[in-house]
Every structure is written in structure tokens, then in C-alpha cells.
N, C-alpha and C positions, 0 to 999 in steps of 0.2 A: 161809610155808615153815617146816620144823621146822628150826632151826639146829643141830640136835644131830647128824642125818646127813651124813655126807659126801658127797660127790659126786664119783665117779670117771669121767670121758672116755676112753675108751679105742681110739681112734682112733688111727691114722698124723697126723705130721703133717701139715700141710697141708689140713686139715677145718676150715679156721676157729677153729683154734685161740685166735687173737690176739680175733677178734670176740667168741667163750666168753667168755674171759678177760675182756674190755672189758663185756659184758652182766652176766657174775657181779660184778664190782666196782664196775659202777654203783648194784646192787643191795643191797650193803654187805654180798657174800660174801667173804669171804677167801678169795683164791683165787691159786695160784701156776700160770705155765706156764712150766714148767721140764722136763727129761728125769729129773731126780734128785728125786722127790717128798719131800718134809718130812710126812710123815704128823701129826706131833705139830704143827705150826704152822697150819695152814691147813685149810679145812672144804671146798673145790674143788680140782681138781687137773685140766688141761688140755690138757698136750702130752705126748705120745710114749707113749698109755694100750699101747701096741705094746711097752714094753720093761718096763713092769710085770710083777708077779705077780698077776692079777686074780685068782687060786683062792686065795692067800694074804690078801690085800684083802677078795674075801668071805668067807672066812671071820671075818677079824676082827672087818670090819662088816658082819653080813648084811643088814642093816637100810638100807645106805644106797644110793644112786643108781648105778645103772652104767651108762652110756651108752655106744653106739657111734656117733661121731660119722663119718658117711661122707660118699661123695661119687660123682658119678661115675668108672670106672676111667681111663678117658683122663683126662677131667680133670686127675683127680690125679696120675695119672704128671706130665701134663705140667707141673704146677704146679711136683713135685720139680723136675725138670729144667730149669725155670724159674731157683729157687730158687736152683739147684747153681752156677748162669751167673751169676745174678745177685752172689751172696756167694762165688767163684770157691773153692767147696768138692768136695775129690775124692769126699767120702762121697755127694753127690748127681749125681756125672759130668761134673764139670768137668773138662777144657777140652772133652772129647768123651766123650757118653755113647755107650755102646755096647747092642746088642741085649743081650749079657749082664746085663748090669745089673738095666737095664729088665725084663727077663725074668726075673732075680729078685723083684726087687720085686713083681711081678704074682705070683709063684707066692707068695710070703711073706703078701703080703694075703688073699690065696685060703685059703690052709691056717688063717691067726690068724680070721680072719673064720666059719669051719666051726667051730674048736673054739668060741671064744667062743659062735658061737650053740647049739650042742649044751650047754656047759656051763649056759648060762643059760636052756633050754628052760623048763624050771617055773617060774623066779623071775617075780617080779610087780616085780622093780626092777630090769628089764634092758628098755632103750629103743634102737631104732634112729633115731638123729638125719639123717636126709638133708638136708643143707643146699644142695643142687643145687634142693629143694624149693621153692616161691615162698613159704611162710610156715614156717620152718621154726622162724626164734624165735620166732615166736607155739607154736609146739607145744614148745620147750624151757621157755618162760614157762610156760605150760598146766603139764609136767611139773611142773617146781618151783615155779608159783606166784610170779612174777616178771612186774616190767614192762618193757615189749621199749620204750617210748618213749626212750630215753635211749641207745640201744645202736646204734651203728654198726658198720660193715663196716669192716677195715682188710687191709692187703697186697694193695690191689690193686696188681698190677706192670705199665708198659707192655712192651706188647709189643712183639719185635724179630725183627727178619727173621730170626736163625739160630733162631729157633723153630718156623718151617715147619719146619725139617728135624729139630727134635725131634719136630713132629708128628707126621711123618712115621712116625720112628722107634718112638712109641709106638702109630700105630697099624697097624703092622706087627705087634708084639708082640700085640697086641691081638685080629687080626683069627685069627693064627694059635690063639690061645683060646678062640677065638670067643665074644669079651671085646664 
């Protein structure tokens, strides 16, 4: 891999962030996942690619990685929601997520996911990462040139009964998008 480009995720989180991050540093990237990136520190960068500047980013570095690390919609809603219960956080609808929310998030995905790809049409360093995919680090390996043996899955959360009714919830939202 060329150590000189960077590597930008640009993903909501909950796209396997923490797994990125674990695969990049097993591989002796420097890599931070964090929501406040350190441009000047670090050669990867892996959570919340959602509240960057990616037009500012490429421009800086045209030259380096831009990935859109996804997943499927429910999935991921529910993951948030998950998340939000789990680490009892209002920003992801704890104690009760509502349609509102949820239905934000879905239209915010929607609209960041349009421009990103309109923005990155021409570029030859703009990758869609599905990691719902059954080999998906072997294709981020592939990308950068990296080996997936050493690289585990992490945040798997048990599941708990009041997440039927987030299921629920999101695929409400979901169904009315015809998501």
C-alpha cells in the first residue's frame, strides 16, 4: 500500500467502524476512529466520515482513498437504536426513539449518500464498501492492499426484547420510503 495517501471512511456510524479501525491497525495504519479527525496525526480516519468536509478533504488530498463504508437501511437504523439503548444516549433515542427521529436519519442518509456519489462520479478513489457483503474485507484488503487474516469483527451487541419494537419502528419508517 502507498503510506503516503490517506484514507478517508465516510460513513455514518455504525458501518463497522470499530472492525476498519481493528483491520487498519492491525496492518500498521495509523488510524484514528474518532468524530474530531486529526488530519496532521494519522494516515486513516473511520468514524462519522458523515460530519466531515469530504469536498474540502478532496480537495486537499485528491490523491487519497475515499470510501463509503455502508450497510443495509434497517440494519443500520437499527443498530443506531441499538446503540442509543445500549449507551442510554438521547442523540440516538434513548429511552424511546420515535418515528421522528428514525425518519430523520433515513432522509439525512439518503440526501449525504446522493451528493457523495454525484460528487465522486469521475473520481477513480471513491469506493463503495458494503459490509452487509459476505467478503467485504477481502475487497477493502483488495482496495488498499492489506491483509484481512488478523482482522476481527467487534460490537456485536446481544439482542433484547425491546428491540422488536425498534424493529418495528424502523421498519415502519422504512417501508413508508420504500426503503
Amino acid at each position: 500500500m502507498n503510506t503516503d495517501k490517506k484514507i478517508f471512511f465516510l460513513g455514518y456510524n455504525k458501518t463497522a467502524t470499530c472492525t476498519i479501525y481493528q483491520l487498519l491497525t492491525a496492518n500498521g495504519i495509523k488510524c484514528q476512529h474518532n468524530s474530531k479527525w486529526d488530519i496532521d496525526k494519522y494516515q486513516a480516519f473511520c468514524d462519522c466520515g458523515d460530519l466531515q468536509d469530504y469536498k474540502k478533504l478532496h480537495k486537499m488530498y485528491p490523491d487519497a482513498y475515499f470510501i463509503l463504508n455502508t450497510r443495509n437501511t434497517n440494519k443500520w437504523l437499527l443498530s443506531r437504536l441499538k446503540h442509543g439503548f445500549t449507551y442510554k444516549q438521547r442523540d440516538f433515542g434513548y429511552p424511546r426513539p420515535t418515528f421522528d427521529i428514525v425518519e430523520k436519519w433515513l432522509l439525512a442518509r439518503l440526501e449525504y449518500y446522493k451528493e457523495l456519489k454525484e460528487y465522486f462520479k469521475e473520481s477513480n478513489n471513491f469506493y463503495i464498501l458494503d459490509i452487509d457483503k459476505f467478503n467485504w474485507k477481502t475487497n477493502l484488503a483488495n482496495i488498499l492492499n492489506l491483509k484481512t487474516d488478523n482482522a476481527k469483527d467487534s460490537h456485536i451487541s446481544p439482542y433484547n426484547e425491546i428491540f422488536e419494537e425498534y424493529k418495528i419502528l424502523v421498519e415502519t419508517v422504512c417501508e413508508l420510503y420504500k426503503i
